[in-house]
C-alpha positions in Angstrom: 128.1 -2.3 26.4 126.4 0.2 28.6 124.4 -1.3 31.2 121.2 0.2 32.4 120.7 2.1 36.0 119.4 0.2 38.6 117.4 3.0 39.9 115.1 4.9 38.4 115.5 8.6 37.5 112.9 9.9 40.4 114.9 7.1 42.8 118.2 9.3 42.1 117.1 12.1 42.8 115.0 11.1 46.0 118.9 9.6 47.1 120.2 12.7 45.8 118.3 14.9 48.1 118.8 12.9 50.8 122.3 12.9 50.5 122.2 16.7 50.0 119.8 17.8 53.4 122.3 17.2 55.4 121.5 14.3 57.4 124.6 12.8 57.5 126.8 15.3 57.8 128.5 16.5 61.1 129.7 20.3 61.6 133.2 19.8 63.2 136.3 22.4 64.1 139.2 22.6 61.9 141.5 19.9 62.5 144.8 21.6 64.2 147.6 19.0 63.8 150.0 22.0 66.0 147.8 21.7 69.2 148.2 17.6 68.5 151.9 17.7 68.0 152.1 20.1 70.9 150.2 17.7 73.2 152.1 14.9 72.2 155.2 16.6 72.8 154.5 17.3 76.0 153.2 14.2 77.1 156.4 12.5 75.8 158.4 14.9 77.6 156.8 14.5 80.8 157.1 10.5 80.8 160.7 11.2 80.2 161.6 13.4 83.0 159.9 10.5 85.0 161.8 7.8 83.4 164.6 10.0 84.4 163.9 10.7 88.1 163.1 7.0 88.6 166.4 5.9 87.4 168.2 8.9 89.4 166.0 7.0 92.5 166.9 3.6 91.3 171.0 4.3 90.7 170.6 3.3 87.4 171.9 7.0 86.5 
């Protein structure tokens, strides 16, 4: 059983066009996951040689 569209045929395509003028959409820059892991890296590298010097302050090492 096939049910009927809810919208009319001029309804889709008005939605249609308006999907396809492109209101919605957003030009962005390619995602590069190297600079992320790169800047993570870092960052986790930096807290650790901190970590490191406060336990060399502390005695703990």
């Amino acid at each position: 059983m096939r049910e009927e569209p809810k919208l009319s045929q001029e309804d889709l395509e008005r939605v249609q066009h308006f999907i396809s003028t492109g209101y919605n959409t957003i030009d962005r820059k390619p995602f590069r996951g190297f600079l992320l892991f790169l800047v993570t890296w870092s960052i986790v590298a930096v807290l650790g040689v901190i970590s490191y010097l406060i336990g060399k302050w502390v005695g703990y090492l």
